[in-house]
C-alpha positions as CSV (number, residue, x, y, z in Angstrom):
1,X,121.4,71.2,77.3
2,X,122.0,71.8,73.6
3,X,123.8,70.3,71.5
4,X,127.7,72.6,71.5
5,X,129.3,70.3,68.9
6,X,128.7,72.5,66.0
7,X,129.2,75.9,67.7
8,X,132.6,74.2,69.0
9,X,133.5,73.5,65.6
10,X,133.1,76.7,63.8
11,X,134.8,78.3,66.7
12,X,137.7,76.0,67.3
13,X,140.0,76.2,68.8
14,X,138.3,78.9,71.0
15,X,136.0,77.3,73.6
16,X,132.5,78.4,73.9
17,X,132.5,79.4,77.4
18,X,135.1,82.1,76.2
19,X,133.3,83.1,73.7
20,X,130.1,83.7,75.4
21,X,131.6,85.6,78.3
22,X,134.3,87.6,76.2
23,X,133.0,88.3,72.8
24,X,128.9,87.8,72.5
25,X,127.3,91.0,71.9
26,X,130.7,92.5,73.3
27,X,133.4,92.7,70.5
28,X,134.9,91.7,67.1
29,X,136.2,88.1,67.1
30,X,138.9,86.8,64.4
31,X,139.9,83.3,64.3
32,X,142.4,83.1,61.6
33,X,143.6,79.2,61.6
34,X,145.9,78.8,58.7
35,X,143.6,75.9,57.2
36,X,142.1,76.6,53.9
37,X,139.9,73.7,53.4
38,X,138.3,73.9,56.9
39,X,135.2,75.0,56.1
40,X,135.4,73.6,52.5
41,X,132.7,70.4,53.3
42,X,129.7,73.3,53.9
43,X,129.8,74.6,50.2
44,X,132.1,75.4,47.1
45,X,132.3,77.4,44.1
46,X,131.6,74.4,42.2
47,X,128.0,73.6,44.0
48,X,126.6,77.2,43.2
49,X,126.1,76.2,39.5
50,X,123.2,73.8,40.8
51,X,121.2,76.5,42.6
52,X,121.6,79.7,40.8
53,X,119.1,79.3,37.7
54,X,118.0,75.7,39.0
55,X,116.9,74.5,41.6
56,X,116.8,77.8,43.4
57,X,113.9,80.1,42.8
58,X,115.3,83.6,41.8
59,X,113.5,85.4,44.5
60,X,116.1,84.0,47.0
61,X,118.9,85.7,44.8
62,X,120.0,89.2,45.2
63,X,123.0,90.7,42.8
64,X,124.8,93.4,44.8
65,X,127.4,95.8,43.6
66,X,128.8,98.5,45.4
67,X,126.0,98.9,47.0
68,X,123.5,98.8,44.3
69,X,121.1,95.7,44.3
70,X,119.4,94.3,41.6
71,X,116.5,91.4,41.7
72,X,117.3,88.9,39.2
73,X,114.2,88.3,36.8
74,X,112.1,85.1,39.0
75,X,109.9,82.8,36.5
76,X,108.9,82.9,32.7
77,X,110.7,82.4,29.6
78,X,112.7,85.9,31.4
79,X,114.3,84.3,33.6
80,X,117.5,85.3,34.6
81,X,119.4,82.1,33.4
82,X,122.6,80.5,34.5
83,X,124.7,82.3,31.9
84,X,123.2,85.7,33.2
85,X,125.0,85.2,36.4
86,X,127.8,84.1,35.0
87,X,127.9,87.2,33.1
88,X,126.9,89.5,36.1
89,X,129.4,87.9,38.4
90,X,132.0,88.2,35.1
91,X,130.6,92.2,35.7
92,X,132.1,92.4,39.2
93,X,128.2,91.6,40.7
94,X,127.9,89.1,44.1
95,X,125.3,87.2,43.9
96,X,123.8,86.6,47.4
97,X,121.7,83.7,47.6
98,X,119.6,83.5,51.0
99,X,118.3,80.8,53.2
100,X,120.6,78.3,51.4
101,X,120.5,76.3,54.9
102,X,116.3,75.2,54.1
103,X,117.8,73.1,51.2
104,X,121.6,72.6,52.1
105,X,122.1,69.6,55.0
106,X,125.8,70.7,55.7
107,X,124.8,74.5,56.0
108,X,121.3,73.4,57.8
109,X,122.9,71.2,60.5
110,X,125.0,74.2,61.8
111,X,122.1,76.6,61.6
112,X,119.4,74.3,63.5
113,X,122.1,73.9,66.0
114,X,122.7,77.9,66.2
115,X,119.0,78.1,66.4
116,X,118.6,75.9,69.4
117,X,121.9,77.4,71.3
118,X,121.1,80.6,71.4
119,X,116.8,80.2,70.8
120,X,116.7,82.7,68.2
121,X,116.0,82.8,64.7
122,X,119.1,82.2,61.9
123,X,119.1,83.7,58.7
124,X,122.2,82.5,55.7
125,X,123.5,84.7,53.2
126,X,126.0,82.9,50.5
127,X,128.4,85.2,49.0
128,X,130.6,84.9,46.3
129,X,132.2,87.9,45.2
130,X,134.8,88.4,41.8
131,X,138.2,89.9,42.8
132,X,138.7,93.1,42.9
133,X,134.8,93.9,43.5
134,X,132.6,95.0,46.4
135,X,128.7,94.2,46.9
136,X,127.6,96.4,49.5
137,X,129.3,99.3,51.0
138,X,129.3,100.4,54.7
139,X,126.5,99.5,56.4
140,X,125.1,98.1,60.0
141,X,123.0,95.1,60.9
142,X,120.4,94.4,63.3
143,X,121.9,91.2,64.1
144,X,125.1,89.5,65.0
145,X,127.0,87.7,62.0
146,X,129.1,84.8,61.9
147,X,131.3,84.8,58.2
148,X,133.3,82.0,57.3
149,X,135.3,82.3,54.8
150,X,134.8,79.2,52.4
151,X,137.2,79.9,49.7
152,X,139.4,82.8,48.8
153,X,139.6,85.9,50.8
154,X,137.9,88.8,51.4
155,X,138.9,92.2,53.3
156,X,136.7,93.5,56.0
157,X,136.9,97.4,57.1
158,X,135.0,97.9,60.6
159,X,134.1,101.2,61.8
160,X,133.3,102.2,65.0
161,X,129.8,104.5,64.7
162,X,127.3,102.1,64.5
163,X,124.6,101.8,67.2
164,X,125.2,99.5,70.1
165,X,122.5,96.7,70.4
166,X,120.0,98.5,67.9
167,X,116.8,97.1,68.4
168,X,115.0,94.8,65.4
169,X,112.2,97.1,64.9
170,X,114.9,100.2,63.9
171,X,113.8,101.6,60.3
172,X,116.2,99.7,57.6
173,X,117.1,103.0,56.2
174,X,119.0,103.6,59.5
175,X,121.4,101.1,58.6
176,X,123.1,102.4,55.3
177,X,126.1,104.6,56.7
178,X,127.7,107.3,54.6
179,X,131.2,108.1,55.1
180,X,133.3,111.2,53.9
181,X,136.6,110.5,52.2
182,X,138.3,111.2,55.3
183,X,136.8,108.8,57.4
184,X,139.2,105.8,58.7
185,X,138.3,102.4,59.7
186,X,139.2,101.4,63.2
187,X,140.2,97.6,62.1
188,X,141.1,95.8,58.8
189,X,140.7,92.1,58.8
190,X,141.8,90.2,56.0
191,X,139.8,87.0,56.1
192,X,141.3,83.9,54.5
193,X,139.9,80.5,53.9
194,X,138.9,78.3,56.8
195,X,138.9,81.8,58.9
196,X,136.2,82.8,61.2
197,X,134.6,86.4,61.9
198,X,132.3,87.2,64.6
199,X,130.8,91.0,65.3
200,X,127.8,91.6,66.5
201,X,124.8,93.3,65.6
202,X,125.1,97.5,65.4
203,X,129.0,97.0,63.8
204,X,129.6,98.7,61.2
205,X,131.5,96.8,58.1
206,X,132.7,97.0,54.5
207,X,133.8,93.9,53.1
208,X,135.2,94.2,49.6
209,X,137.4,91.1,47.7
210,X,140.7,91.8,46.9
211,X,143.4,90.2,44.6
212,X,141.4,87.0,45.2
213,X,137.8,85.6,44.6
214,X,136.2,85.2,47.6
215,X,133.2,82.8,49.0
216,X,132.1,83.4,52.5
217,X,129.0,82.0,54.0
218,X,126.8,84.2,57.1
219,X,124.8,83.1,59.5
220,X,122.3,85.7,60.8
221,X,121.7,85.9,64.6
222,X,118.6,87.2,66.0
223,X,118.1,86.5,69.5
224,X,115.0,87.0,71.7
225,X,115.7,89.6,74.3
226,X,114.7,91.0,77.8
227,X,112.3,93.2,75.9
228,X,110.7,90.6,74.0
229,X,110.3,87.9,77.0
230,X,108.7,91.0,79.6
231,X,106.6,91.6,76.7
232,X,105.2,88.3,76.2
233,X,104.5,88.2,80.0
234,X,102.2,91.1,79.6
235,X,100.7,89.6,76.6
236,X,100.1,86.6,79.1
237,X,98.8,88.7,81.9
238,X,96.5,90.6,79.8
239,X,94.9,87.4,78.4
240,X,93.7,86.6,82.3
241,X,93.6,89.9,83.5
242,X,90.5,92.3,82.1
243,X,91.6,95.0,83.7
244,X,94.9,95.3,81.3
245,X,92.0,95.6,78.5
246,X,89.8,98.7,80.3
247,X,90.0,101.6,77.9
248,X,92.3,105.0,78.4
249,X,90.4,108.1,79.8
250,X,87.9,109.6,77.6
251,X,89.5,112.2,75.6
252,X,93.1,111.5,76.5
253,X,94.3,111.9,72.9
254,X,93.5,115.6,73.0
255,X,95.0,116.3,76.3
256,X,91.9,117.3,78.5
257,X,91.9,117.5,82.0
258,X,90.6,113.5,82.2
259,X,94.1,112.5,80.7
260,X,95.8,114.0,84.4
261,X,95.3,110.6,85.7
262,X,97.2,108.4,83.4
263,X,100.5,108.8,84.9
264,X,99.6,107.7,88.4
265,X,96.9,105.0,86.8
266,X,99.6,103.3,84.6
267,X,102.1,103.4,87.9
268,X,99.9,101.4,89.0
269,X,99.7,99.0,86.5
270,X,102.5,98.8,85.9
271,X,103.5,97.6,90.4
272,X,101.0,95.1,89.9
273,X,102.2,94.0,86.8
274,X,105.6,93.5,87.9
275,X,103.7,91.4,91.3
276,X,101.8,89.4,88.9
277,X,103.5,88.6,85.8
278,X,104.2,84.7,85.1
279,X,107.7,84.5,83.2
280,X,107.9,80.8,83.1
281,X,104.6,80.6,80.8
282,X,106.1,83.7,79.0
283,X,109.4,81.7,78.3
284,X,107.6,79.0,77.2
285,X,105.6,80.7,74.3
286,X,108.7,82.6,73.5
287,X,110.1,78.9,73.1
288,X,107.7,77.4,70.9
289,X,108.0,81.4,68.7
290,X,111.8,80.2,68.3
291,X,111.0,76.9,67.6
292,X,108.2,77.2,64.4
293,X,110.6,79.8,62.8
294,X,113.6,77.0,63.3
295,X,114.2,75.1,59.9
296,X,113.9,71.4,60.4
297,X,116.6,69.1,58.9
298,X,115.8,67.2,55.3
299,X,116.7,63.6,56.8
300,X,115.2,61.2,54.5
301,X,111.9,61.0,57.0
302,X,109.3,61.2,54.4
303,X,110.7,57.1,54.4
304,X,109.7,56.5,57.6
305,X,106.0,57.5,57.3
306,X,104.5,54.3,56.6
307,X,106.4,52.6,59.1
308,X,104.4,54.5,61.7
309,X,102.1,51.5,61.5
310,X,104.2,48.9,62.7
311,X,104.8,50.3,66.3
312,X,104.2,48.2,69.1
313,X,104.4,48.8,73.1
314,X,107.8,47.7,73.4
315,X,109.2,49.6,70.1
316,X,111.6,51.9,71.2
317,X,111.7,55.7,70.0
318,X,113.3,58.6,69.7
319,X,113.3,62.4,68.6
320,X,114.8,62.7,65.6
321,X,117.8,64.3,64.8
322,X,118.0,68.4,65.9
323,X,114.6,68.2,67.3
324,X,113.8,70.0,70.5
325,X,110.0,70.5,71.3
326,X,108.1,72.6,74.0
327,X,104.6,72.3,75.3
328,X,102.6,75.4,75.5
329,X,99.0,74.7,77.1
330,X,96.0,75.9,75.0
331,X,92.2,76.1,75.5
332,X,91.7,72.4,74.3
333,X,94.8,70.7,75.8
334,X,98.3,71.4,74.4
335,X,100.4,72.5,71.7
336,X,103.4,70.7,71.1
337,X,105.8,72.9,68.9
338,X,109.2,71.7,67.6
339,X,111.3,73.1,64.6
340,X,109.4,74.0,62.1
341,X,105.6,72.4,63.1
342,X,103.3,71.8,65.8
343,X,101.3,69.0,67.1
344,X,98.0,69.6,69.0
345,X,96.3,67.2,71.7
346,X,93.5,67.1,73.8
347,X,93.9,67.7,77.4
348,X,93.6,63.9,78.2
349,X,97.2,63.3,76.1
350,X,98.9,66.7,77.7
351,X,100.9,64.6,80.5
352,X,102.0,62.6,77.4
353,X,102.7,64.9,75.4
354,X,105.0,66.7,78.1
355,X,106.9,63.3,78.6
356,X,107.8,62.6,75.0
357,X,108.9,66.8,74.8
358,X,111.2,66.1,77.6
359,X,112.8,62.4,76.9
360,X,114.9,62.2,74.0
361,X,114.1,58.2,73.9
362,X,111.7,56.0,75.6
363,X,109.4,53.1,74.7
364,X,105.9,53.6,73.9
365,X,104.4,51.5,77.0
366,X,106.4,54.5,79.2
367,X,104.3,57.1,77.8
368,X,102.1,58.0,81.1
369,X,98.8,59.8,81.3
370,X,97.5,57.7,78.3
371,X,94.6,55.1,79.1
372,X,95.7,52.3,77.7
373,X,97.8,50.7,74.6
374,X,96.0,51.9,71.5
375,X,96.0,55.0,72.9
376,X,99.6,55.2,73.5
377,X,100.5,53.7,70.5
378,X,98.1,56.1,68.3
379,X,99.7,59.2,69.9
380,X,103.2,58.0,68.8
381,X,102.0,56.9,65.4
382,X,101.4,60.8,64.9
383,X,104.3,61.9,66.3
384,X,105.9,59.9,64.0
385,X,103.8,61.0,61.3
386,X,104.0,65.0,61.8
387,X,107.8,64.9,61.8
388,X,108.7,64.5,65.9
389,X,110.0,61.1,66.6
390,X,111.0,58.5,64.5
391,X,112.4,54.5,65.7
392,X,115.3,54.4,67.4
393,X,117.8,52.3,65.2
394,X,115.9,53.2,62.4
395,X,119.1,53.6,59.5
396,X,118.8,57.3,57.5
397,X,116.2,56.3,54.4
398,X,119.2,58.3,52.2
């Protein structure tokens, strides 16, 4: 099962189960909770002066305004500076910085838990908008959005046009919406600090600050669906089935007489797929897709690399902290995939290697299918020593 805790705690006092039958890919979800400071831990105002400029490379900041974005200047003795965005913000621009949760442990420890909830991939957008200012106008997303609203507040106009459940793929163009001066949103949500919005992807939404300064944080859903997991079991099919791989009629692009039989020949393909296809192997690859695209956290383990050596058959281990993995066979043995990397091993160590994916903590002499000690004790050294397990006990090297 995964780990709820942070879900539950950027949708208290709403519990999950509610929220995943009534409002996931369904409908708009306001928590207003009358506490300012709730959310106040994951970032402020007064942590954006060390990224923007800094630390943070320029590519990963956008300045929007009214719908107008500009690419701040990335490297050189041009680039955009500190005091720039001080003055572009002072100009009513937002700057959005992205991926903020690959550097940020408070925003990264909600997004690796996302990620692992609902298997998909999570994006973060950080914005903080001047008052009276707006950085994009009315547009649609291909993927659900949770905004909490750090500091400030911010107004949200929803409209009710967009597309339901637009598929990824859908050109970007298509999600820019223009509206006539008569058009009227359908809700207006004033978001406050320590408040919660949820809508999902396909909504349409104009969020523009106010009287007040506003600093909300996004996390980007994008879930794998139905589509993508039938798909992958006909990528897996086709890899042991040749007959997936035969060639179209000759001449079927120009619409001679030969292309007549397509219909009925891909009927037919298509009842035996449906008879053949493996979904369990599917899932699994769909998994480990999740998984390498799923930021790992920054805990300190770049201290516990030496200690790899020191292992013995009774040392005690364990994954480390928001680490799932899955095992996905390959030609040679296994792959071993977990957020963010992958481990390989011969087929000897696969047994193994499905043990330690599905025990969160063991000792090394448990490991089975390994031949004897050394060989145990080597595999766990690299586990250790690609990022997967660390020592149980072992204090944060921070």
């Amino acid at each position: 099962m995964p780990d709820l805790s942070k879900l539950e705690f950027i949708l208290h006092p709403m519990p999950v189960e509610v929220f995943l039958t009534e409002y996931w890919e369904k409908k708009v979800l306001h928590l207003r909770r009358n506490t300012p400071d709730y959310y106040r831990h994951l970032f402020s105002l007064g942590d954006l002066d060390s990224f923007l400029g800094h630390s943070l490379t320029n590519d990963e900041v956008r300045l929007a305004r009214s719908g107008s974005v500009v690419a701040p200047r990335v490297e050189g003795e041009k680039k955009t500076t500190l005091y720039q965005f001080y003055e572009a913000y002072r100009s009513g621009y937002t700057p959005v910085v992205r991926n903020l949760h690959l550097c940020w442990e408070p925003i990264a420890e909600i997004a690796n838990a996302l990620a692992l909830a609902f298997g998909c991939y999570i994006s973060t957008h950080l914005y903080p908008t001047p008052e009276d200012s707006q950085g994009f106008s009315a547009h649609w997303d291909d993927h659900d959005i949770f905004a909490l609203q750090l500091e400030g507040a911010k107004e949200w106009r929803l409209y009710d046009s967009g597309p339901e459940l637009p598929r990824y793929s859908q050109e970007r163009n298509d999600y820019a919406r223009q509206r006539g001066p008569t058009d009227n949103p359908w809700q207006i949500i004033n978001l406050e600090a320590g408040d919660l919005l949820y809508f999902p992807k396909g909504v349409v939404h104009e969020p523009r600050a106010r009287t007040l300064s506003s600093l909300h944080l996004t996390y980007g859903l994008y879930p794998e669906t139905w589509e993508s997991l039938v798909t992958e079991s006909l990528h897996e099919l086709a890899e042991r089935e040749p007959r997936l791989q035969e060639s179209l009629p000759f001449g079927f692009a120009t619409g001679s007489a030969a292309s007549a039989e397509i219909p009925a020949r891909a009927a037919a393909l298509a009842e035996w797929v449906a008879t053949d296809a493996r979904f369990e192997p599917a899932w699994n690859r769909l998994a480990a897709k999740v998984l390498d695209k799923t930021a790992p956290f920054a805990d300190g383990h770049f201290a516990r690399l030496g200690q790899a050596t020191r292992l013995h058959a009774q040392s005690a281990l364990t994954r480390r902290r928001g680490t799932v993995g899955v095992v996905v066979p390959s030609d040679e043995g296994a792959v071993l995939h977990y957020p963010g990397g992958t481990y390989r091993a011969p087929a000897g160590l696969v047994a193994a290697l499905r043990f330690v994916a599905e025990h969160e903590s063991f000792r090394v002499l448990e490991v089975p299918g390994t031949a004897d000690d050394p060989e145990r004790l080597r595999l766990c050294r690299e586990l250790i020593q690609v990022g997967f397990l660390r020592e149980a006990g072992s204090p944060d090297p921070r």
